[in-house]
C-alpha positions in Angstrom: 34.3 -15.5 -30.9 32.9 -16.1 -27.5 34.6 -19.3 -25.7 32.5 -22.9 -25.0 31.4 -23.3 -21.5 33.9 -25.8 -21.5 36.5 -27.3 -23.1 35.2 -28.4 -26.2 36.3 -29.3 -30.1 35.5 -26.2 -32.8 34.0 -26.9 -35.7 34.1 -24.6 -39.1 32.5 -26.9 -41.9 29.5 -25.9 -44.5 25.7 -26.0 -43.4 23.8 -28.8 -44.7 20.1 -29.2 -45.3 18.9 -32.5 -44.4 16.4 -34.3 -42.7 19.1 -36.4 -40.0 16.7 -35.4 -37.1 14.4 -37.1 -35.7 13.0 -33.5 -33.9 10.0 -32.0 -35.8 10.5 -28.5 -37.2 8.8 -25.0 -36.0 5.4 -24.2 -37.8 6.6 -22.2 -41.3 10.0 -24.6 -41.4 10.4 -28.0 -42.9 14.1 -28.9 -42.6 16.8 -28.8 -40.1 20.1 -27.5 -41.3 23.0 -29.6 -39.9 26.6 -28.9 -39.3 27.6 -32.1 -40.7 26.0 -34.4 -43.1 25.8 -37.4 -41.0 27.0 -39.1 -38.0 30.0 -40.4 -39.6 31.5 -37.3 -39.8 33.1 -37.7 -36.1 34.9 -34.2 -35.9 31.2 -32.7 -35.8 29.2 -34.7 -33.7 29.4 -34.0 -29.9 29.4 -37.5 -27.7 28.4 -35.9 -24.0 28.0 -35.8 -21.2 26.6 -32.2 -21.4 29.5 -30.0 -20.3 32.3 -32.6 -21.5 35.4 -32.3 -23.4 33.5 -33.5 -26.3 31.5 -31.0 -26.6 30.4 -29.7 -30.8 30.1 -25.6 -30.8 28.6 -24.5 -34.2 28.0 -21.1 -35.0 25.4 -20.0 -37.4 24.9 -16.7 -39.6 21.2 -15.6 -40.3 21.5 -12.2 -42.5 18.9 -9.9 -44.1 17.6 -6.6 -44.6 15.3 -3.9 -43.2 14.5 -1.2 -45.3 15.1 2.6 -44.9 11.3 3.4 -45.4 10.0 0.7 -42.7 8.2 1.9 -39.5 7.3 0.2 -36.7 9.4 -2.9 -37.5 9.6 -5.7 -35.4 11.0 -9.4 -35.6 9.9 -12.9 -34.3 12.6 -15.4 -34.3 11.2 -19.0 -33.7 13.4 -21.8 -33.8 14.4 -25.3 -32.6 18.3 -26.1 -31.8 20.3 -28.8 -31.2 21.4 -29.3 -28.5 21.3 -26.0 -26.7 22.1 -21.9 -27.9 22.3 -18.4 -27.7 21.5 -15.7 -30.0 22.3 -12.6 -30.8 21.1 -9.8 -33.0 23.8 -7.6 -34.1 26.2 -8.5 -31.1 23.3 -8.4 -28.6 21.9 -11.5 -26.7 18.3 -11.9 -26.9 16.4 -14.2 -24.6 18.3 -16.5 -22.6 20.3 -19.9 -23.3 18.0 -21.9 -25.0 17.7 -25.6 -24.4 17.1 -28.3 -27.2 14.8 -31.2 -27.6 11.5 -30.4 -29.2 10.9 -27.2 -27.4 10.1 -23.9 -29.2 12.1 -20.6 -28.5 10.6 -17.1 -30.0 12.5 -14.1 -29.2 10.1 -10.5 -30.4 12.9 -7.3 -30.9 11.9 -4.0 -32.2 14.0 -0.9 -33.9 12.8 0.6 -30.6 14.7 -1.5 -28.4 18.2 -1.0 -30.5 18.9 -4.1 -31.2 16.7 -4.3 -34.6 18.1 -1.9 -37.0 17.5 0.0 -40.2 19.6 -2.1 -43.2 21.6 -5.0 -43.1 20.8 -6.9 -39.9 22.8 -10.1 -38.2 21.6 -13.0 -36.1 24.3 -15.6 -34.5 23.4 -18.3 -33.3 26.2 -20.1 -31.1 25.2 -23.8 -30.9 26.1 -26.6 -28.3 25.8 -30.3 -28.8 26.8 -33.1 -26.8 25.1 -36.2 -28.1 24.6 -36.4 -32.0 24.0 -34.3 -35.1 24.4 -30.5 -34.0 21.8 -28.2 -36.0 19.0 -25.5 -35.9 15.4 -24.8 -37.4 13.9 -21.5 -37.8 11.3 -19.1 -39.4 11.6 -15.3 -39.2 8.3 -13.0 -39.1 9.6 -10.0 -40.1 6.8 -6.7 -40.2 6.7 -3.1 -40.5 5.1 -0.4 -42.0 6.1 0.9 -45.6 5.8 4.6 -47.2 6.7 3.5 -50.6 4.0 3.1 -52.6 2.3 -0.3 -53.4 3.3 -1.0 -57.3 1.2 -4.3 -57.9 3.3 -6.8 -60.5 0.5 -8.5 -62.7 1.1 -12.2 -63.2 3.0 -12.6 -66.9 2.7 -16.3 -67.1 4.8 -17.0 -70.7 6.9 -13.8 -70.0 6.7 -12.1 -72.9 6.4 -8.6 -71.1 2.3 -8.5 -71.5 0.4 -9.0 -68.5 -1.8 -11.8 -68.4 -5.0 -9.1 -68.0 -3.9 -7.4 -71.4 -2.5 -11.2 -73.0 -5.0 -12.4 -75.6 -2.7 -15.2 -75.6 -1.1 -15.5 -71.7 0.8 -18.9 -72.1 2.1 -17.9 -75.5 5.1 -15.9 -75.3 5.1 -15.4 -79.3 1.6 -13.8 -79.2 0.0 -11.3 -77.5 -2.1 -9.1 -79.6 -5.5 -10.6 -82.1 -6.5 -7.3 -84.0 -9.1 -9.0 -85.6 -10.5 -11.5 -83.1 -9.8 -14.9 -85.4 -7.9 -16.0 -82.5 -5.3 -16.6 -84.5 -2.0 -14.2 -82.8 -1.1 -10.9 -84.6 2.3 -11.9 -85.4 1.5 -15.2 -86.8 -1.9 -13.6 -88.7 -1.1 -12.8 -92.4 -4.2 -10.8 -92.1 -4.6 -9.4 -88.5 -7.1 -7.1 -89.4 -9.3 -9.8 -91.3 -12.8 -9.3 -92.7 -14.6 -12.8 -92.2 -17.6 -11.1 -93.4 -20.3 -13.6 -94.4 -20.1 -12.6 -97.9 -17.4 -10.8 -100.0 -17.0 -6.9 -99.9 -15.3 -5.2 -102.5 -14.7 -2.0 -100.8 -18.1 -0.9 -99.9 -19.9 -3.3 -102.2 -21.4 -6.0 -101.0 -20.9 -9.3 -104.1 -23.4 -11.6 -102.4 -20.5 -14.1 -102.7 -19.8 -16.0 -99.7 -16.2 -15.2 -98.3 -14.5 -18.7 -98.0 -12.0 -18.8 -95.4 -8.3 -19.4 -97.8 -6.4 -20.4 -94.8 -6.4 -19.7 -91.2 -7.4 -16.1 -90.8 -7.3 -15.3 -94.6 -10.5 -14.8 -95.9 -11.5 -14.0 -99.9 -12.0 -10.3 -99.1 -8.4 -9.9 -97.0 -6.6 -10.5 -100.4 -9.1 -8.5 -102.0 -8.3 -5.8 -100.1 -4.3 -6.8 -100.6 -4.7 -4.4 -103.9 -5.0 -1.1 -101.7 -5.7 1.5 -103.1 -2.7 2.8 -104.7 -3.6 1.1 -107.9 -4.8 2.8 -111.0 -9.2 2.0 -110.8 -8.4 -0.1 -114.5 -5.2 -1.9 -113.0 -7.2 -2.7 -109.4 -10.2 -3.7 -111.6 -7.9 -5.9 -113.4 -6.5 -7.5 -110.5 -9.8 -8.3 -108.6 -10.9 -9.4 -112.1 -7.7 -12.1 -112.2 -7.8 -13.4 -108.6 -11.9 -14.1 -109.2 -10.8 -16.1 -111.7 -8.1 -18.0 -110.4 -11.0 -18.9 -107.8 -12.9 -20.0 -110.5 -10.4 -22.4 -112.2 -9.9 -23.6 -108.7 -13.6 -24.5 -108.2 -14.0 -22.5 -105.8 -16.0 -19.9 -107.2 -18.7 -20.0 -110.0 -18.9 -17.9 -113.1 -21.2 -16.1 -112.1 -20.0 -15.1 -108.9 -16.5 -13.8 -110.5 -18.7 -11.8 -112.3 -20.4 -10.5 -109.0 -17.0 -10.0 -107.6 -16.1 -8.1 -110.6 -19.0 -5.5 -111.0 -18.6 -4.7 -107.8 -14.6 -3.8 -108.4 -15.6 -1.6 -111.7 -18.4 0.1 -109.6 -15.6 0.8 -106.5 -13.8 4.4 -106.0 -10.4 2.4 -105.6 -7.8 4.3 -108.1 -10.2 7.1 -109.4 -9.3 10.8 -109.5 -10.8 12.7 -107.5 -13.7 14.7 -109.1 -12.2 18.3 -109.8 -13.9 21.0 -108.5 -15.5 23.9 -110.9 -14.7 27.8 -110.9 -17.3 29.5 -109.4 -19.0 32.2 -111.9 -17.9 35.9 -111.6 
């Protein structure tokens, strides 16, 4: 560590972010970080004259990375210190001694100059201060030229791994998928492939019965079709037959229309043999 230009106190203590100055920031920074926390932390504030035996140093680690695929990378380093400083990119001074107060200092380094380089990179910032708080503001503008493809991340706003473009349900992250378009979610659909028909459809028969909405996405004809056709034709037949006329004793249904419901169960292929086929004649 480089000497003070005089004799002056060292300080190693934690960088605080705070607002104890009364200097405004560089454009694209909104705090100054401090090497104390306030001025009643004596051991850290420097009480002049400039050059005096009282003099705060501070020194300040900026780290980050360049990647391997960048071209053409260069770096602005604006900042505001307190009270004066020198920096250094990776053990190289850049600019010259900067001077506080509310004056702006942007230093522009390349990879082609050597001190920028490919990886981890290091700016130190050694900081004097004679009267006061001792602290620094910065932005870095970091910019190159990438040959890795751009992968764009579409937004996932209840991140539930969908994309908001392909989310039927984007600030749900229980839901994601409406099969049927009830706008009720597939996971919480007991029928996500629901028929709300306007009237009931026994297979491919229409009843002419209109098809009353049960519950939330559950429709007359979804538990119709709950039967399947596994079912024996008399047994599926029987079945259609029962449920019409629970919806009967229910009110919801009329005799007649059970019976509608009905026909068209007895005149469905659901649970028939298939038709054999005949030998052909010699």
């Amino acid at each position: 560590m480089a000497d003070c230009l005089h004799t002056c106190k060292a300080v190693v203590a934690p960088a605080t972010i705070g607002d104890g100055h009364d200097w405004s920031t560089v454009p694209g920074a909104s705090q100054w970080i401090s090497a104390c926390t306030t001025l009643d932390d004596v051991d850290c504030i420097g009480v002049g004259p400039a050059g005096g035996k009282d003099d705060i140093v501070m020194w300040y680690r900026i780290q980050f990375d360049v990647p391997a695929n960048w071209s053409d990378v260069t770096i602005d380093f604006t900042t505001k210190v307190d009270n004066a400083a020198s920096v250094f990119l990776n053990g190289n001074q850049v600019g010259t001694r900067i001077i506080g107060g509310n004056h702006v200092s942007t230093f522009h380094e390349s990879l082609s100059n050597g001190s920028l380089q490919a990886g981890t990179n290091n700016i130190i910032v050694r900081m004097e201060d004679w009267g006061g708080l001792s602290g620094i503001n910065y932005r870095i503008d970091l910019n190159g030229l990438s040959t890795a493809p751009i992968v764009v991340i579409e937004p996932d706003s209840d991140g539930d791994g969908v994309p908001n473009s392909s989310d039927a349900f984007p600030n749900d992250p229980n839901e994601w998928a409406d099969s049927d378009g009830d706008e009720i979610g597939d996971n919480a659909d007991p029928f996500d492939n629901s028929s709300d028909s306007a009237t009931v459809f026994v297979g491919d028969c229409d009843s002419g019965v209109g098809n009353q909405e049960m519950a939330p996405g559950a429709y007359f004809s979804d538990f119709i079709a709950e039967f399947g056709d596994s079912a024996l034709h008399g047994n599926y037949v029987g079945a259609v037959s029962a449920l019409a006329n629970e919806w009967k004793k229910d009110g919801l249904i009329s005799g007649r229309d059970k019976g509608k419901i009905t026909s068209c169960a007895a005149q469905s292929d659901t649970g028939k043999p298939e038709p054999s086929k005949g030998k052909g004649k010699k």
